[in-house]
C-alpha positions as CSV (number, residue, x, y, z in Angstrom):
1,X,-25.4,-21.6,26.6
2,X,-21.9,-21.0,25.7
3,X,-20.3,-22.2,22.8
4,X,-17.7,-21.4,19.8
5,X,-19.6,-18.0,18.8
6,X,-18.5,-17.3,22.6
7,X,-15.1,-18.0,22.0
8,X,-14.8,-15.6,19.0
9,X,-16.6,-12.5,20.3
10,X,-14.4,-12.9,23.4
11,X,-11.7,-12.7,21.2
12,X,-12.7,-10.4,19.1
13,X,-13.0,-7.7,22.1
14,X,-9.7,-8.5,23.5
15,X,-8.6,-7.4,20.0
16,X,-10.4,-4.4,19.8
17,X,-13.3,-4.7,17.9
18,X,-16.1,-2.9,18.5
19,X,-18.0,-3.3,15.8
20,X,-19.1,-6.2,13.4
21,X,-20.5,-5.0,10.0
22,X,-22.9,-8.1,8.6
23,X,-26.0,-9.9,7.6
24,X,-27.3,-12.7,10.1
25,X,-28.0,-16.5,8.6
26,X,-28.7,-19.5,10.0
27,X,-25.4,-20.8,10.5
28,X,-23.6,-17.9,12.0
29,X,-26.3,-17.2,14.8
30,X,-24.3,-18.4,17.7
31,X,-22.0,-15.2,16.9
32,X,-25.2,-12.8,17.2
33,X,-26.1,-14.6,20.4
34,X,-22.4,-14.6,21.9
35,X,-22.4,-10.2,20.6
36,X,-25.6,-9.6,22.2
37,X,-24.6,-10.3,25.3
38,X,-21.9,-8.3,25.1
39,X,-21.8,-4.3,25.4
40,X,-18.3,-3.9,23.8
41,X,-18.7,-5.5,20.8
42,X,-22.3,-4.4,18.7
43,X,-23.5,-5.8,15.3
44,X,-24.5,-3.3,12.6
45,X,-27.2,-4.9,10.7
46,X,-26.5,-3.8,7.1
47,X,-29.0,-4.6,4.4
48,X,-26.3,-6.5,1.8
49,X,-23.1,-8.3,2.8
50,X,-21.4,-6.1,-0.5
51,X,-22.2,-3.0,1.8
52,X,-20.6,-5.1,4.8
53,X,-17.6,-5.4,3.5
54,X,-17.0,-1.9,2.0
55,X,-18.5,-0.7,5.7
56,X,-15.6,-2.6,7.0
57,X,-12.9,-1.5,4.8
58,X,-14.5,2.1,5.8
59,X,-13.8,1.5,9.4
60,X,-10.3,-0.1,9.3
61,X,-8.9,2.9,6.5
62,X,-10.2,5.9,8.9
63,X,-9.3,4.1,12.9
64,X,-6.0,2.3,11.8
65,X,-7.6,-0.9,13.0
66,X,-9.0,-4.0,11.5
67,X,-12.6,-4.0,10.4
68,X,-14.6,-6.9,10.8
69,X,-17.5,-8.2,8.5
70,X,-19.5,-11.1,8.4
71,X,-22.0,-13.5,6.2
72,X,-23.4,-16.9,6.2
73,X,-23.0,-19.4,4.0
74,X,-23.0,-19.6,0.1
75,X,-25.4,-17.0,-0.6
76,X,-23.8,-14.5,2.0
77,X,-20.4,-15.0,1.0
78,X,-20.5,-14.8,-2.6
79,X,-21.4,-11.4,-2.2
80,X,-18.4,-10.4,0.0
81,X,-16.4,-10.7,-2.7
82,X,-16.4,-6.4,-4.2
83,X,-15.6,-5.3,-1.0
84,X,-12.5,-8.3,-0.2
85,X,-11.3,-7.3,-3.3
86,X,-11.1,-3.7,-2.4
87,X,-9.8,-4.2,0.1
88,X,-7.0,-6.7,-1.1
89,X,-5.9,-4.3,-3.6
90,X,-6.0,-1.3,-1.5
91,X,-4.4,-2.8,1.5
92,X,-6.6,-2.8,3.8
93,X,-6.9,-5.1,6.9
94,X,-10.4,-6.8,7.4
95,X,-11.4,-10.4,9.2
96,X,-14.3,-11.8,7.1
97,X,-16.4,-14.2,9.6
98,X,-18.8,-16.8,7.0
99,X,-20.0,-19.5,8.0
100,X,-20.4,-23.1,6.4
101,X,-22.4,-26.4,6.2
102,X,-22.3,-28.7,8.7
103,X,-19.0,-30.3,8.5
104,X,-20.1,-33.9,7.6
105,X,-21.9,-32.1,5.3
106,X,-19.1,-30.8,2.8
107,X,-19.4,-33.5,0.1
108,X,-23.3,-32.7,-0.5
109,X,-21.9,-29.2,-1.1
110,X,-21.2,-29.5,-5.3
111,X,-24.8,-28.2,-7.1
112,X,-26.2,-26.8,-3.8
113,X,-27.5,-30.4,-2.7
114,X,-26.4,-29.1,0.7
115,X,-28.3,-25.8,0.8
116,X,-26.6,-22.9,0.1
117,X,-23.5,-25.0,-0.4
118,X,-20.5,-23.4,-2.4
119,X,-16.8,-24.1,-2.8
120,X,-16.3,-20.9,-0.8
121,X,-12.9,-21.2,0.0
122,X,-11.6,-21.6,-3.7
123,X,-13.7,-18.6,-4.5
124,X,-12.6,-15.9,-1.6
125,X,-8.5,-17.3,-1.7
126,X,-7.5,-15.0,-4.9
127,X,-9.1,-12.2,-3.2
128,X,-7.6,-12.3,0.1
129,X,-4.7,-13.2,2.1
130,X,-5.7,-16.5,3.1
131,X,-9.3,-18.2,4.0
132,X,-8.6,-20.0,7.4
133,X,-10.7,-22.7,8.2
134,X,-11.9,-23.9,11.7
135,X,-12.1,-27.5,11.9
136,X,-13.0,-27.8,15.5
137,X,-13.8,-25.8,18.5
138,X,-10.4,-26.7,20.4
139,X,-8.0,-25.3,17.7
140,X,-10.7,-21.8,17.5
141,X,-8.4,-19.9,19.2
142,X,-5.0,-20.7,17.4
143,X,-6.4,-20.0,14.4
144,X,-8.4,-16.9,14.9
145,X,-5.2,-15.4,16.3
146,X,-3.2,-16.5,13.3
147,X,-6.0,-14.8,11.1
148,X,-5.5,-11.1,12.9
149,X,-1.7,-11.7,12.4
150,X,-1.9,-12.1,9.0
151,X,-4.2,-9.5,8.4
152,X,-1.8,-6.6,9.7
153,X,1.5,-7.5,9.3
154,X,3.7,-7.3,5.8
155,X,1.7,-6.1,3.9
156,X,-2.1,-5.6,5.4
157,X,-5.3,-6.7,3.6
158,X,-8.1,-9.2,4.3
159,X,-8.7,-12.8,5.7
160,X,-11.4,-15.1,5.9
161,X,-12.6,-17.1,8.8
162,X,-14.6,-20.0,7.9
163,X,-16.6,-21.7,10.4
164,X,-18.9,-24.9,9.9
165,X,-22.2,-24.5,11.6
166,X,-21.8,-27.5,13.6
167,X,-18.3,-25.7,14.9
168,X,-19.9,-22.4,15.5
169,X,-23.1,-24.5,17.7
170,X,-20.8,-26.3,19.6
171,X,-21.3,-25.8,23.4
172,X,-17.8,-24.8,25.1
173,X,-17.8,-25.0,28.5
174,X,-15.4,-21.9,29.5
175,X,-12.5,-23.2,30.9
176,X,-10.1,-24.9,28.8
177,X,-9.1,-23.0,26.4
178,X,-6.6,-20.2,25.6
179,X,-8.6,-17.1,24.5
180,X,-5.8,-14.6,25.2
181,X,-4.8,-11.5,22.8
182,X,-3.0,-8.6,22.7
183,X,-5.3,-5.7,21.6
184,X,-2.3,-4.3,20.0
185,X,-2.6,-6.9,17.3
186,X,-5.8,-5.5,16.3
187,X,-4.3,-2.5,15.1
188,X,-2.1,-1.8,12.2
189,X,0.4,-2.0,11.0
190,X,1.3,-4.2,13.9
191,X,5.2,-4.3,13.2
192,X,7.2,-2.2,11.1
193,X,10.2,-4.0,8.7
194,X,13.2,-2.0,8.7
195,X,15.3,-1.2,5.6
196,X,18.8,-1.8,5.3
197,X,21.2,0.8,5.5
198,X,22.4,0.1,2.0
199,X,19.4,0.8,1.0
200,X,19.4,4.1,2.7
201,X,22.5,5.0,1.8
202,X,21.9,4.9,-1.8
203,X,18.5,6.9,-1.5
204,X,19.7,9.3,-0.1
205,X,22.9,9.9,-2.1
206,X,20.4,9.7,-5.1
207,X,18.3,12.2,-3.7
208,X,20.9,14.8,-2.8
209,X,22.3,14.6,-6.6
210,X,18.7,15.1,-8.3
211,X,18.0,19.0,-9.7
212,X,14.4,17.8,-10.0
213,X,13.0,15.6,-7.7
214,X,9.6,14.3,-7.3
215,X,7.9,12.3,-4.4
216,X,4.9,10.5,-5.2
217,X,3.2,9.3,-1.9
218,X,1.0,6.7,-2.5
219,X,-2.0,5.1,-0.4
220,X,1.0,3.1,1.9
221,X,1.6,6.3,3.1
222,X,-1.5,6.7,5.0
223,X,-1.5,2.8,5.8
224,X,2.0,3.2,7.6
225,X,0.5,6.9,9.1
226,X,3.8,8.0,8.1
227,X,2.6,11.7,7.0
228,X,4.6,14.1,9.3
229,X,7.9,11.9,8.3
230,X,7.0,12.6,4.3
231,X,6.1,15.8,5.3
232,X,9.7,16.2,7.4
233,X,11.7,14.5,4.1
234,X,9.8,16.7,1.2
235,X,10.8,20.1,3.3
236,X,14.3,19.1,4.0
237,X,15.0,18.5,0.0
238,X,12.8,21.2,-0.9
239,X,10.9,18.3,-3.1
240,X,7.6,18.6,-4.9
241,X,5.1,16.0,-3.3
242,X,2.1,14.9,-5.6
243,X,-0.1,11.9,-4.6
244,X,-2.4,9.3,-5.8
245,X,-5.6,8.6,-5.1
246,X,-5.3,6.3,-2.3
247,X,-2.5,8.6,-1.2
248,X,-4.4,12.0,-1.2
249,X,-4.5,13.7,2.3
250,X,-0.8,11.9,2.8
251,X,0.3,15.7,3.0
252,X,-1.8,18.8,3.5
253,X,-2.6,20.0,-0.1
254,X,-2.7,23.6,1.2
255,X,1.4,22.8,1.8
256,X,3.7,25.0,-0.3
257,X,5.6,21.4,-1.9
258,X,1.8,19.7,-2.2
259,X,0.9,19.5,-6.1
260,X,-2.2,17.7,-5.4
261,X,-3.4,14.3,-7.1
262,X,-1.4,12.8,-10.0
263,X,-2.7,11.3,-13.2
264,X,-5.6,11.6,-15.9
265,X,-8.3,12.7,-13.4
266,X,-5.8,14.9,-11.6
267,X,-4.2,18.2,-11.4
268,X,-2.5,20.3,-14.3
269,X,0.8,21.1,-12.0
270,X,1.4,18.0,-10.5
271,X,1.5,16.4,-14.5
272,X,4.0,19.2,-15.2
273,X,6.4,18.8,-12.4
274,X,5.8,15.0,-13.1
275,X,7.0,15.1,-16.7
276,X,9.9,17.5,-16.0
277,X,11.7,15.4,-12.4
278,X,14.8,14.4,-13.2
279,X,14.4,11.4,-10.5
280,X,10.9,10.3,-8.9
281,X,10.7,8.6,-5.7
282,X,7.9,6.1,-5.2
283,X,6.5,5.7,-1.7
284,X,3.9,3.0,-0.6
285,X,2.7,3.0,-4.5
286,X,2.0,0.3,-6.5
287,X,2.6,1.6,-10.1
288,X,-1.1,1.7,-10.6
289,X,-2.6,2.4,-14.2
290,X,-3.7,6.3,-12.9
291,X,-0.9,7.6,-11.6
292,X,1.3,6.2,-14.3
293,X,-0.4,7.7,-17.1
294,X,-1.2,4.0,-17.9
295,X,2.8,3.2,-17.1
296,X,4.1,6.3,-19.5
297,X,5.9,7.7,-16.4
298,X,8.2,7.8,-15.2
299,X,9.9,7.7,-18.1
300,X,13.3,5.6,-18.9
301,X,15.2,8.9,-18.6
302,X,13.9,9.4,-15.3
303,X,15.3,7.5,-12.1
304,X,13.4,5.7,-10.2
305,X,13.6,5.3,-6.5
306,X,10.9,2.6,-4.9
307,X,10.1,2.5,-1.4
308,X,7.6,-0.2,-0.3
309,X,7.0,-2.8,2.4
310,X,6.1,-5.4,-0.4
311,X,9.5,-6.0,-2.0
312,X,7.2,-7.8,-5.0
313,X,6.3,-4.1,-6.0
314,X,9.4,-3.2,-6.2
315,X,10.3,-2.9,-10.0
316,X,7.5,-4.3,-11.2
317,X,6.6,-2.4,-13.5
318,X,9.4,0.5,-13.8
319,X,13.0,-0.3,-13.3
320,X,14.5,1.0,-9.8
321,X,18.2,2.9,-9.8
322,X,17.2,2.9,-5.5
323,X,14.8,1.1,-3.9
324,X,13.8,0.8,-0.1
325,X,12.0,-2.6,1.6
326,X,10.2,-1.4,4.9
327,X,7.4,0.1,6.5
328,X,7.1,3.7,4.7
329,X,7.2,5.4,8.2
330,X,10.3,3.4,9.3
331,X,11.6,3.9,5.7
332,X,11.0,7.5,5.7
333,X,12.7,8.1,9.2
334,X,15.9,6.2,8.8
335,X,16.1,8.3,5.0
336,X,15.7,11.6,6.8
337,X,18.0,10.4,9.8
338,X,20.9,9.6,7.2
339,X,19.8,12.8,5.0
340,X,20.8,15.2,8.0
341,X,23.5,12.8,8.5
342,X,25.5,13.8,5.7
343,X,23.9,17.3,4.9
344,X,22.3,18.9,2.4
345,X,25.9,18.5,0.7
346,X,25.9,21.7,-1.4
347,X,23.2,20.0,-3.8
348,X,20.2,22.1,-2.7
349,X,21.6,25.5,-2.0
350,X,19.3,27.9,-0.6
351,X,18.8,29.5,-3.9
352,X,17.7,26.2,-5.0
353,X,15.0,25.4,-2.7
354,X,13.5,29.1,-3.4
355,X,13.6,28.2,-6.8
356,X,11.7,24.4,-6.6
357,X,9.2,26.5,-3.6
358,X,8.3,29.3,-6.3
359,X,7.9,27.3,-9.2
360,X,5.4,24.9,-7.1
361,X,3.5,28.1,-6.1
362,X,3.5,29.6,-9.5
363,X,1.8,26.3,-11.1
364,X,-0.6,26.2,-7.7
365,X,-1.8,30.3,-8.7
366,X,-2.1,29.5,-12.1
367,X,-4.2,26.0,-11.8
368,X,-6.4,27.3,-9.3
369,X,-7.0,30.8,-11.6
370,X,-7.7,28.3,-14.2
371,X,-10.3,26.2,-12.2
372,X,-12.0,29.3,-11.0
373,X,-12.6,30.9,-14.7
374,X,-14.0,27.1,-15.4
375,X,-17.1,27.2,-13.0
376,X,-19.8,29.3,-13.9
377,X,-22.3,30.0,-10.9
378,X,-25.1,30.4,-13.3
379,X,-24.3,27.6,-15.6
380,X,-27.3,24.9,-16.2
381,X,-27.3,22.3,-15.3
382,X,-25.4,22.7,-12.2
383,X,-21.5,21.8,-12.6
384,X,-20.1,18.6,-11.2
385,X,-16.9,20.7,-10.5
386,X,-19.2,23.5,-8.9
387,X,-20.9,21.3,-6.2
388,X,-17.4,20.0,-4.8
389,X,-16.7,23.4,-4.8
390,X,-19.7,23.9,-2.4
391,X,-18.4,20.9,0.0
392,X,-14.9,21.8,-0.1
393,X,-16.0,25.3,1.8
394,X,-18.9,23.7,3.7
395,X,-16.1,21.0,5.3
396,X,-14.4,21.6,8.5
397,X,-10.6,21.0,9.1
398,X,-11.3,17.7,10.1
399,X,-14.5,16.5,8.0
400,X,-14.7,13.1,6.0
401,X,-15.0,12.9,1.9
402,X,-16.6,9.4,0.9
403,X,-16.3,9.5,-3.4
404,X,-17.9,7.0,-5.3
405,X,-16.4,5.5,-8.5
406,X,-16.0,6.4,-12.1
407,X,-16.5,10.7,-12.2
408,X,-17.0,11.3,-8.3
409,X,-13.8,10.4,-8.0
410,X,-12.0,12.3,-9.7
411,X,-14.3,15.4,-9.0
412,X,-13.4,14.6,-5.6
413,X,-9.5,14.1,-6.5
414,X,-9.5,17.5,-8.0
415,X,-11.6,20.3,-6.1
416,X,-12.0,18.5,-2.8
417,X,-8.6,19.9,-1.0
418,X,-7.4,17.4,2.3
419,X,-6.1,20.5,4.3
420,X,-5.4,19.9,7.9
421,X,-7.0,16.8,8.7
422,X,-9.4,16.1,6.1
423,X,-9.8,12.5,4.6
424,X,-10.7,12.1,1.2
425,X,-11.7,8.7,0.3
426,X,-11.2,6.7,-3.2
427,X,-12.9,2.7,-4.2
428,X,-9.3,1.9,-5.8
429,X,-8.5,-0.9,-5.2
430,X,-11.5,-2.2,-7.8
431,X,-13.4,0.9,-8.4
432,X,-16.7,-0.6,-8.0
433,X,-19.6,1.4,-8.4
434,X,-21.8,1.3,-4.9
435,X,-18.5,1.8,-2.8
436,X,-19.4,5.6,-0.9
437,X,-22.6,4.9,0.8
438,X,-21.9,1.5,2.9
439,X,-17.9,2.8,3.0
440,X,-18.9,6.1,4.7
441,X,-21.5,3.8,7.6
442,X,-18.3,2.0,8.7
443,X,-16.4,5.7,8.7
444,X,-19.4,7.7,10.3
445,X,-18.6,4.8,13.3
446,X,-14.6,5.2,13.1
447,X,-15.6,9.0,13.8
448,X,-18.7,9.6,15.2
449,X,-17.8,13.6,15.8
450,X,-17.2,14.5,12.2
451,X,-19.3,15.3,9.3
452,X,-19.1,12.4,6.5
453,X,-20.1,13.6,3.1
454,X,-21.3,10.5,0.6
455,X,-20.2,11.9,-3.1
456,X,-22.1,10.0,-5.6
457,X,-23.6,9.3,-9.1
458,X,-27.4,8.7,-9.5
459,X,-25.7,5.2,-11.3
460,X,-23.3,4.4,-8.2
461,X,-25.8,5.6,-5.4
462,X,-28.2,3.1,-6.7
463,X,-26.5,0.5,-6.1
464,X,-26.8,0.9,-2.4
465,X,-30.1,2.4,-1.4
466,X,-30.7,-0.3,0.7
467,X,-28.3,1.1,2.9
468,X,-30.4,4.4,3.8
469,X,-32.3,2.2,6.3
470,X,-29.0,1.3,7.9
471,X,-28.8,5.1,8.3
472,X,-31.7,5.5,9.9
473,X,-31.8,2.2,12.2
474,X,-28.4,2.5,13.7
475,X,-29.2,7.2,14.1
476,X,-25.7,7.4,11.0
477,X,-25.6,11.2,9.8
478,X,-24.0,11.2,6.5
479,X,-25.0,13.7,4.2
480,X,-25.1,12.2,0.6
481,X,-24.9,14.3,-2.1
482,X,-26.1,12.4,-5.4
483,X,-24.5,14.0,-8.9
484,X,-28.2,13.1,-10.7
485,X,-26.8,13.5,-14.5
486,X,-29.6,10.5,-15.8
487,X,-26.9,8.9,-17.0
488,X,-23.8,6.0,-16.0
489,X,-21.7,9.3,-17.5
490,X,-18.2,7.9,-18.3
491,X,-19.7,5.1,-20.3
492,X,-21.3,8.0,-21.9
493,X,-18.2,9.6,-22.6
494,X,-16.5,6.9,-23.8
495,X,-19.6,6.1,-26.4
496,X,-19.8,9.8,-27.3
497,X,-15.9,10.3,-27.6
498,X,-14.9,6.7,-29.6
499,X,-17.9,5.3,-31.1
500,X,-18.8,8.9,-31.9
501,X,-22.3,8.0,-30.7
502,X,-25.2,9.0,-28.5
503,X,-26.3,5.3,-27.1
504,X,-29.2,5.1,-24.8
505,X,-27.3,2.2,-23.3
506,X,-26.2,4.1,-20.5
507,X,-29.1,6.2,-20.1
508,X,-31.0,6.2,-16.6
509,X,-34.1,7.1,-15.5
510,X,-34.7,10.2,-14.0
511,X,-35.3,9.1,-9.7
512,X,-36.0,11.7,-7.1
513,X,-33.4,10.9,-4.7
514,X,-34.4,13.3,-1.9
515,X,-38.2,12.0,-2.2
516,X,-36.3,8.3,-1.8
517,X,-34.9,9.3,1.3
518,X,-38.0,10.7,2.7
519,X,-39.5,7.0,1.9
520,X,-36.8,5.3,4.1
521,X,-37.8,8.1,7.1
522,X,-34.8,10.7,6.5
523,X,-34.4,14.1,5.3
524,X,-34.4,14.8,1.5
525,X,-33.4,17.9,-0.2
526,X,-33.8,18.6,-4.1
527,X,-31.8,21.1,-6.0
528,X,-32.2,21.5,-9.7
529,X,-31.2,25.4,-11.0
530,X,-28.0,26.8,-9.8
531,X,-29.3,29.8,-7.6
532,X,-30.2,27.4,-5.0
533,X,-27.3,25.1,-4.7
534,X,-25.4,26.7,-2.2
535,X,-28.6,27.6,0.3
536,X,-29.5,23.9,0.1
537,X,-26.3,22.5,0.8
538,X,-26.3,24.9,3.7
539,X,-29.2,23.3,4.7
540,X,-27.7,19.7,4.8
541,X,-25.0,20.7,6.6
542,X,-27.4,22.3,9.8
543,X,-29.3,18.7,10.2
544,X,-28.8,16.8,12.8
545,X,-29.5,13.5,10.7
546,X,-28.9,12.1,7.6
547,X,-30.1,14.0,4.5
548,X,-29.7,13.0,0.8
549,X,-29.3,15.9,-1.6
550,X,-30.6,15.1,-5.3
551,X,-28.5,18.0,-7.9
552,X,-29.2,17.6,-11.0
553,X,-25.5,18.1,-13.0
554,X,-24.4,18.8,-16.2
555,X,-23.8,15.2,-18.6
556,X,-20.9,17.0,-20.5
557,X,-18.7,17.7,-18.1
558,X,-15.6,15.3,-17.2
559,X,-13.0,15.7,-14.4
560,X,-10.6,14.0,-17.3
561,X,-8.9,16.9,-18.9
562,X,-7.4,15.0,-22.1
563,X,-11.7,14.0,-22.6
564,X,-12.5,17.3,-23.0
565,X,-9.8,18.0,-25.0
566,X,-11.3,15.0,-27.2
567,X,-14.8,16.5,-27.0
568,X,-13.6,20.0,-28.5
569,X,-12.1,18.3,-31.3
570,X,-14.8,16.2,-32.4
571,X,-17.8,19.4,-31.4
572,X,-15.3,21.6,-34.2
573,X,-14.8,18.7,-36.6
574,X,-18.3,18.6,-36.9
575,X,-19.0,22.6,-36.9
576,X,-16.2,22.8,-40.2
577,X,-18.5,19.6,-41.8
């Protein structure tokens, strides 16, 4: 039998989507029925509608086109709400499909008298771009297009799709309806604003008059795909380009203008060049608490040029002497178009540009002298900072970084470089803890030829272990590396460095990840003393399926620089008591 599940996996493969990352209930079986039948659109069972969600904001970030998720009722959809948020704040474009009560039954719904009843749509609204109800099977269509179009155009992030259960049963019989789409909406961005030429004219003008610019290419960059027009702006100027998290990979970091990641779990050179621009120019950035220095830069001395496709950002927090509203791609290639226009204009002489190129590379040999002196092949426990190390020379040109929150992050930020194609991803937009795991599933399916590389915490990786039987059901090779320090180590930190205390509070047991793989049927590797680090991360890298690697790290040590500045303090405070 056909009926409205019909209608929206039709759709959904007319847009694109191959895959659906979700949890079956009750209520949303007629999509499963209407997918099975299919061979162009597939269901990846996960084991927790949180990993759904992240899978799907893992999809959309790495194939430029929307990911999908999907949950049932109440109970499903409550726990969509990490991964929506991520992907609200980061950007991201994702159709959430939950279902609801029968539609007669809505007023039972208050204390669960309807089971698994929930005010659903009041909850998911903050967190998303709009929650689009389907009140009936004829207006299905209209609305599921109006949900794809709001996903990826302005600026892109996450919709909802509610559908009663007595909607998503109801037989359709296949011929009066509309179900066309344009697969080109399922991809994003789907259309590009244009700036004004005011706009560009005063960029550029401000640009060509800077001694010391800065660009600071955020994750709107790589939203927009606009890297080879920053790339073509930062080498006509002869600017400095440092990014943010969400930004990172936005220009090869092995480039002779790239600095690397700004803010307090990020490099030494790009915080120098950062405090001494003259002007900074914002791109696809939303003046986040990182990359700021917790909004201490830029600084009122320092002008401020903002380019966004969300005018809202735009002097938000700093105040703007330029700013540009558009697409950063279209942005950045009616800037460089006017910037050849009217010439370099005697303002960066070639004596200039050698200067800005040879102070870049003197900071780059210094930092990565410095970093090289700070790990210690023999140090136990293993360093954090050493095992990226490993990856970063065990990853091809074109391999996959998946970093979970809180340290992994920025150990990832720092010693994991995105040269050629590399993609190194961040949980930004909420830095939830849990985020690599289910994030790298819907990657490993974006791009099935790569190596993906899980970077975790033994706190984070918890939080998803369910999701090693996804590996395994669906034949996913990730390679997981767990940082197993036996503790949630920032909260550490921050108890050790402010309350000047050792709490057990964020203490953990001591698991056996690699033996915890084995249980769910994969490959488990343990590494605990330094000389075998780099043979058994060797080893992970020549399986053919997934592998979790348990290393046992180093507590005190911190990809925050100004924390262990802290530490050193206190440790000779106490050595003078």
């Amino acid at each position: 039998m056909k009926h409205t599940g019909t209608i929206l996996a039709e759709m959904l493969a007319g847009y694109g989507v191959h895959y659906i990352f979700g949890v079956p209930g009750g209520q949303t079986n007629a999509l499963y029925d209407a997918v099975g039948a299919r061979s162009d659109v597939h269901h990846i069972l996960m084991r927790d509608e949180r990993s759904a969600a992240y899978a799907a904001v893992g999809y959309a970030k790495i194939s430029n086109k929307i990911g999908v998720c999907d949950a049932t009722v109440g109970a499903g959809s409550t726990k969509l709400t990490s991964g929506l948020a991520e992907a609200y704040n980061s950007s991201i474009p994702v159709i959430a499909i939950i279902s609801d009560v029968a539609s007669d039954w809505v007023r039972l719904i208050d204390h669960g008298a309807a089971s698994q009843g929930l005010n659903q749509k009041d909850m998911l609204r903050p967190i998303t771009k709009g929650v689009i109800r389907i009140p009936s099977q004829k207006r299905a269509p209209e609305l599921i297009r109006t949900a794809f179009r709001k996903a990826c155009t302005g600026r892109c992030g996450p919709v909802v799709l509610e559908i009663p259960h007595d909607v998503f049963d109801e037989e359709y019989k296949g011929d009066s309806l509309d179900l066309s789409t344009n697969e080109s909406g399922g991809k994003f961005p789907s259309s590009r604003s244009r700036p004004s030429p005011d706009e560009i004219e005063q960029a550029a003008e401000l640009l060509l008059g800077a001694k010391n610019p800065l660009i600071i290419a955020g994750g709107g960059v790589l939203v927009s795909q606009a890297q080879r027009e920053l790339k073509e702006v930062a080498e006509f100027l002869t600017v400095p380009v440092v990014t943010t998290f969400s930004g990172k990979g936005a220009i090869p970091e092995d480039h002779p203008l790239a600095l690397g990641v700004l803010g307090r779990m990020g490099t030494k050179p790009a915080k120098e060049v950062a405090w001494k621009a003259d002007l900074v120019f914002l791109i696809g950035f939303k003046s986040a608490q990182n990359s700021t220095f917790e909004w201490s830069f830029p600084r009122q001395d320092q002008k401020v040029i903002h380019l966004d496709i969300d005018a809202s950002e735009i002097g938000k927090v700093f105040p703007t002497a330029g700013s540009i509203i558009a697409d950063a791609k279209v942005g950045l290639e009616e800037l460089l178009k006017r910037l050849k226009e009217r010439g370099r204009g005697g303002s960066c002489p070639e004596r200039e540009s050698f200067r800005r190129t040879k102070e870049v590379k003197r900071r780059l040999t210094e930092w990565k002298k410095c970093i090289n002196e700070e790990i210690n092949p023999e140090r136990e426990p293993i360093q954090p900072q050493r095992v990226v190390r490993e990856i970063n020379d065990l990853c091809g040109n074109d391999d996959i970084l998946v970093c979970d929150a809180s340290f992994p992050s920025g150990w990832g930020a720092i010693y994991f470089e995105t040269v050629k194609e590399r993609r190194c991803l961040f949980p930004r937009g909420l830095a939830s803890l849990g985020f690599a795991l289910p994030t790298a599933i819907g990657v490993s399916l974006a791009e099935k030829d790569k190596t993906i590389v899980v970077l975790s915490g033994d706190g984070g990786f918890t939080y998803s272990l369910s999701e090693l039987a996804t590996l395994r059901q669906h034949r996913i090779r990730i390679i997981s590396i767990v940082l197993n320090n036996r503790c949630l180590a920032w909260i550490k930190w921050w108890q050790r460095l402010h309350y000047n205390q050792g709490y057990q509070s964020a203490d953990l047991i001591d698991l056996d990840f690699d033996r915890i793989a084995k249980g769910f049927g994969l490959s488990g590797i343990s590494i605990k003393d330094s000389g075998e680090l780099q043979a058994g991360l060797k080893k992970a890298w020549g399986m053919a399926e997934s592998v979790v690697v348990d290393v046992k790290t180093e507590v005190w040590e911190t990809p925050i620089f100004s924390y262990r500045e802290k530490l050193r303090s206190l440790s000779s405070k106490k050595g003078g008591m």
